[in-house]
NUDOFI-975538 format. One record per atom (N, C-alpha, C): residue in one letter; atom name; x, z, y. Coordinates in nm, 4 decimals. Example, Ala and Ser with C-alpha at 12.3 -4.5 7.8 and 13.67 -1.06 7.14 Angstrom:
BEGIN
+-----+------+----------+----------+----------+
: res : atom :        X :        Z :        Y :
+-----+------+----------+----------+----------+
:   a :    N :   1.3190 :   0.7800 :  -0.5690 :
:   a :   CA :   1.2300 :   0.7800 :  -0.4500 :
:   a :    C :   1.3200 :   0.7800 :  -0.3300 :
:   s :    N :   1.2850 :   0.7080 :  -0.2250 :
:   s :   CA :   1.3670 :   0.7140 :  -0.1060 :
:   s :    C :   1.2900 :   0.7870 :   0.0030 :
+-----+------+----------+----------+----------+
END
This chain:
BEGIN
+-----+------+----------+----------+----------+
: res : atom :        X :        Z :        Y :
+-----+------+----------+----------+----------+
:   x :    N :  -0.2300 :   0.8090 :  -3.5303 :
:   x :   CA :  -0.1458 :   0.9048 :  -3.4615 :
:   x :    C :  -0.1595 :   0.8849 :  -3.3098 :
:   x :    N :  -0.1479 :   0.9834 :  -3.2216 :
:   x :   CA :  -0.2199 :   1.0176 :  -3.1253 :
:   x :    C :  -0.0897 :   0.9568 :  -3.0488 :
:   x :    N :  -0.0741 :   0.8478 :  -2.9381 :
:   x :   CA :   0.0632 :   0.8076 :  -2.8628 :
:   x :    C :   0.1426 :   0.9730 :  -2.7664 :
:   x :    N :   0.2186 :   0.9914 :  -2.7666 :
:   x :   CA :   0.3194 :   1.0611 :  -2.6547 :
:   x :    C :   0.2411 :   1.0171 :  -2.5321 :
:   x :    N :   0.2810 :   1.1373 :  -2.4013 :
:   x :   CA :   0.2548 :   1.0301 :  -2.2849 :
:   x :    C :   0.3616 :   1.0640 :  -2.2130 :
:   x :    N :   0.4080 :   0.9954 :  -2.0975 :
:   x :   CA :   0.4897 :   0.9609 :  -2.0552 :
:   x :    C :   0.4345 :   0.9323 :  -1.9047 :
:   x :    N :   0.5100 :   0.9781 :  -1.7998 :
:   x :   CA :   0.4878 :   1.0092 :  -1.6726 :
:   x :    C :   0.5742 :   0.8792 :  -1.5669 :
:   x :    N :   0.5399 :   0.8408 :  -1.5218 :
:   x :   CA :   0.6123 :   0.7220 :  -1.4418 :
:   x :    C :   0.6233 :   0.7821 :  -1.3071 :
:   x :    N :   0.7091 :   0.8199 :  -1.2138 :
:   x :   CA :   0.7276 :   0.8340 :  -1.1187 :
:   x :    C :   0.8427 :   0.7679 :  -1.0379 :
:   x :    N :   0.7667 :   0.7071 :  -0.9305 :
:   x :   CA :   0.8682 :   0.5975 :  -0.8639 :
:   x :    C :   0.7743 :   0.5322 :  -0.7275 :
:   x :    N :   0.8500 :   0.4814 :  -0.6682 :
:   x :   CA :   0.7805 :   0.4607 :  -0.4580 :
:   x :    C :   0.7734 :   0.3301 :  -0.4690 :
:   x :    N :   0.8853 :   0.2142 :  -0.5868 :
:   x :   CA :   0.8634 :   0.0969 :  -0.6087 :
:   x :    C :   0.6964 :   0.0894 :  -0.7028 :
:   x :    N :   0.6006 :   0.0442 :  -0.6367 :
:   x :   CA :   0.4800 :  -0.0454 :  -0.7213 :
:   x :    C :   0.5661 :  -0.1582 :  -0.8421 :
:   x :    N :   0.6664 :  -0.2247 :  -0.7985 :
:   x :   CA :   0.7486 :  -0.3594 :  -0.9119 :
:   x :    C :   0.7899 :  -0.2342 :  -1.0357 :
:   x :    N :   0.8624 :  -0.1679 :  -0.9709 :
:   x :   CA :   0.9459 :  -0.0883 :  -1.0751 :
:   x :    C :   0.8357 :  -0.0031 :  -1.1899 :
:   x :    N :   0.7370 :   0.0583 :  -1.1587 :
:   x :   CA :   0.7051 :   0.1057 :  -1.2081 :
:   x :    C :   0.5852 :   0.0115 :  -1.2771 :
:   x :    N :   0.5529 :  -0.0798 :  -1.2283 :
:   x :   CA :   0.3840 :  -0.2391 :  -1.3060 :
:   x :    C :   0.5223 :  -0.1854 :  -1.4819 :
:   x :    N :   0.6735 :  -0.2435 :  -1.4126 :
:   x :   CA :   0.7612 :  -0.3181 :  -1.5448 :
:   x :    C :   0.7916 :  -0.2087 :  -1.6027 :
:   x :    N :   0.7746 :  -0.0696 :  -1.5898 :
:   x :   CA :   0.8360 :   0.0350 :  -1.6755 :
:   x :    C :   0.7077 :   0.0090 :  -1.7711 :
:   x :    N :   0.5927 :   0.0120 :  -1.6918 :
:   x :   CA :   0.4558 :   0.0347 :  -1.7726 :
:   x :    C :   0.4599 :  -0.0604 :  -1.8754 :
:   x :    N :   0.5089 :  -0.1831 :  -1.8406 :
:   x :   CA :   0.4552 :  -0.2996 :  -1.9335 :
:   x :    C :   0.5552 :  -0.2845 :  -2.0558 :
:   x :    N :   0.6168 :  -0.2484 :  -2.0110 :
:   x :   CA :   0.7564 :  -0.2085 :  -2.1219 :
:   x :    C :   0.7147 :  -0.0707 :  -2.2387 :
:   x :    N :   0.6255 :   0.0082 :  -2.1426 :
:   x :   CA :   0.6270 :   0.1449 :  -2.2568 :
:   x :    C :   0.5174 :   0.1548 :  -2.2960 :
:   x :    N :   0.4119 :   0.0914 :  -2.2226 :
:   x :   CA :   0.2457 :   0.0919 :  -2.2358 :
:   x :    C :   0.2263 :   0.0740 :  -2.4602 :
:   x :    N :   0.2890 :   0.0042 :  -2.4760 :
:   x :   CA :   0.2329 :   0.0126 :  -2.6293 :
:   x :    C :   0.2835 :   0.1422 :  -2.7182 :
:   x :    N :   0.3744 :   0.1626 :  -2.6964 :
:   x :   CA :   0.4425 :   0.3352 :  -2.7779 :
:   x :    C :   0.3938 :   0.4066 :  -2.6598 :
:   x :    N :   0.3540 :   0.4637 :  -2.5654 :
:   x :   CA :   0.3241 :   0.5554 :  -2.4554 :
:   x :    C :   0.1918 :   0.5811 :  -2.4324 :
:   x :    N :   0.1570 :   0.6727 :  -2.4184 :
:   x :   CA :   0.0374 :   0.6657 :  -2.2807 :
:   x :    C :   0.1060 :   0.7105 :  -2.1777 :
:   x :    N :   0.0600 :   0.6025 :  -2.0993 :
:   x :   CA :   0.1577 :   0.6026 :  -1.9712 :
:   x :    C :   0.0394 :   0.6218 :  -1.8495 :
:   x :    N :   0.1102 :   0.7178 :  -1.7349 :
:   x :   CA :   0.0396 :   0.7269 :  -1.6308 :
:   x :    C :   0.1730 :   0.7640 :  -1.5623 :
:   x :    N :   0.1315 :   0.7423 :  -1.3854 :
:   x :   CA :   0.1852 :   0.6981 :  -1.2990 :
:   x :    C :   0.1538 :   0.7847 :  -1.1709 :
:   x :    N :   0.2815 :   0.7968 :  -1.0844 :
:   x :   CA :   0.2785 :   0.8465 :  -0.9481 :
:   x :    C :   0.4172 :   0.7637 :  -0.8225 :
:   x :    N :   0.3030 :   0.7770 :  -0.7288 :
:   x :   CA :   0.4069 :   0.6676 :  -0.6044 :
:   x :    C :   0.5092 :   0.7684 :  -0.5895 :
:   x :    N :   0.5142 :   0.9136 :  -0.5762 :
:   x :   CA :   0.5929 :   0.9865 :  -0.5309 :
:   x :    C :   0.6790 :   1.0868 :  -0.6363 :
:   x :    N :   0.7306 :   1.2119 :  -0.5831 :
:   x :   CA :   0.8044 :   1.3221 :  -0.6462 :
:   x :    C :   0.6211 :   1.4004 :  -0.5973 :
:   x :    N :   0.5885 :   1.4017 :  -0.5179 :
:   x :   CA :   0.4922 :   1.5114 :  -0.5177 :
:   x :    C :   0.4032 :   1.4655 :  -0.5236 :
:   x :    N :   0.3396 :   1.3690 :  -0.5814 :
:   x :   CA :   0.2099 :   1.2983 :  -0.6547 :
:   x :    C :   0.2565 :   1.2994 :  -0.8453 :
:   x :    N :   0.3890 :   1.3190 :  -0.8675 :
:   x :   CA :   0.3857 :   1.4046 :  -0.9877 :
:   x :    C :   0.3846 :   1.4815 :  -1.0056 :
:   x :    N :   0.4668 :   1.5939 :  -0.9209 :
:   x :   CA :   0.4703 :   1.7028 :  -0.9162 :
:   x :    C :   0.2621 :   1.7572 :  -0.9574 :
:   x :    N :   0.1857 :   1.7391 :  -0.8738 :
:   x :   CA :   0.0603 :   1.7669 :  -0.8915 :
:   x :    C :   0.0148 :   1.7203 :  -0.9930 :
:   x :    N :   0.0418 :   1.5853 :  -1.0306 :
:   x :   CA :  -0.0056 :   1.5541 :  -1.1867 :
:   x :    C :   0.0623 :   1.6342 :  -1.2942 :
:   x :    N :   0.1497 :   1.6468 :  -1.2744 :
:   x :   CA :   0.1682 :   1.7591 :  -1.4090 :
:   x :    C :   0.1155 :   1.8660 :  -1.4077 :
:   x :    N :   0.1064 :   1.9430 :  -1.2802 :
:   x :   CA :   0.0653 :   2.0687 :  -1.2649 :
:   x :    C :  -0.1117 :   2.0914 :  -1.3027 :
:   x :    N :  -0.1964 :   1.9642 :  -1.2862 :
:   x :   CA :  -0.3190 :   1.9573 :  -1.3595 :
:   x :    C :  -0.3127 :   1.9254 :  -1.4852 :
:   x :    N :  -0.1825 :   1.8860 :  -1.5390 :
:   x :   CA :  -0.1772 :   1.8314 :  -1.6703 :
:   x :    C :  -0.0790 :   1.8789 :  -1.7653 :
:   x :    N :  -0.0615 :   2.0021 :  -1.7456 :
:   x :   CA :   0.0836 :   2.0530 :  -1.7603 :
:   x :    C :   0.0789 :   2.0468 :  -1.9037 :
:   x :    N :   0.0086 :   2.1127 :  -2.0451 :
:   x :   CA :   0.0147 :   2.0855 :  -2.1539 :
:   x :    C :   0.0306 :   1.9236 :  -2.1969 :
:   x :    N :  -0.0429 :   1.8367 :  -2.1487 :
:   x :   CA :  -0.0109 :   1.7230 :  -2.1364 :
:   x :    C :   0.1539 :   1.6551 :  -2.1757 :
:   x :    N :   0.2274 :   1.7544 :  -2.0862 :
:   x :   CA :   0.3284 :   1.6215 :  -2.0363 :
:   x :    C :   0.4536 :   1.7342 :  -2.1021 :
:   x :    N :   0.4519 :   1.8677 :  -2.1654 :
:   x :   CA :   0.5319 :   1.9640 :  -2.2437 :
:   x :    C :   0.6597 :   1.8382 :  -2.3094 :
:   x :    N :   0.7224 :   1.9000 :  -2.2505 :
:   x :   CA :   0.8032 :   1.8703 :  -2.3392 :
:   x :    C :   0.9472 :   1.9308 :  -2.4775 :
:   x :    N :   0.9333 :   1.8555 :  -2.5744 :
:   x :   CA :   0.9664 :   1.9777 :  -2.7149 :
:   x :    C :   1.0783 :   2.0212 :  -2.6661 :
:   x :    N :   1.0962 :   2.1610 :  -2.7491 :
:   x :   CA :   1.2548 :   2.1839 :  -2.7346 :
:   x :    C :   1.3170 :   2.1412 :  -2.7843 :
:   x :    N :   1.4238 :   2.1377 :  -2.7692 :
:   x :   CA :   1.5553 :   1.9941 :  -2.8218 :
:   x :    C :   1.6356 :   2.0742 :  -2.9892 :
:   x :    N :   1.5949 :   1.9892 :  -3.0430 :
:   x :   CA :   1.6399 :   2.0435 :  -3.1774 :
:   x :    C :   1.7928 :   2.0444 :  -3.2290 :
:   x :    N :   1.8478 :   2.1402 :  -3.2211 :
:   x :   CA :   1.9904 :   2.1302 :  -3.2282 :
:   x :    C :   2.0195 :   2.1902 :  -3.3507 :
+-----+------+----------+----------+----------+
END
């Protein structure tokens, strides 16, 4: 089964090494220093990073 991925965005390098090391085995995890260094990664990756609608 193919992992979820999961977007890390954060200006701390510490904060985000320990989010990774934390989600890296259930995740594919990738990463941005900023709001607008994700902002652009999603926008090249936008199917990518969809997220479901909430099942109510």
């Amino acid at each position: 089964m193919e992992k979820q991925k999961i977007l890390i965005a954060d200006d701390s390098e510490m904060n985000r090494a320990l989010l990774i090391d934390i989600l890296e085995e259930q995740y594919d995890v990738a990463e941005a220093e900023n709001g607008v260094e994700a902002i652009s990664l999603l926008s090249r990756h936008r199917t990518d990073y969809s997220r479901p609608a909430p099942n109510f």
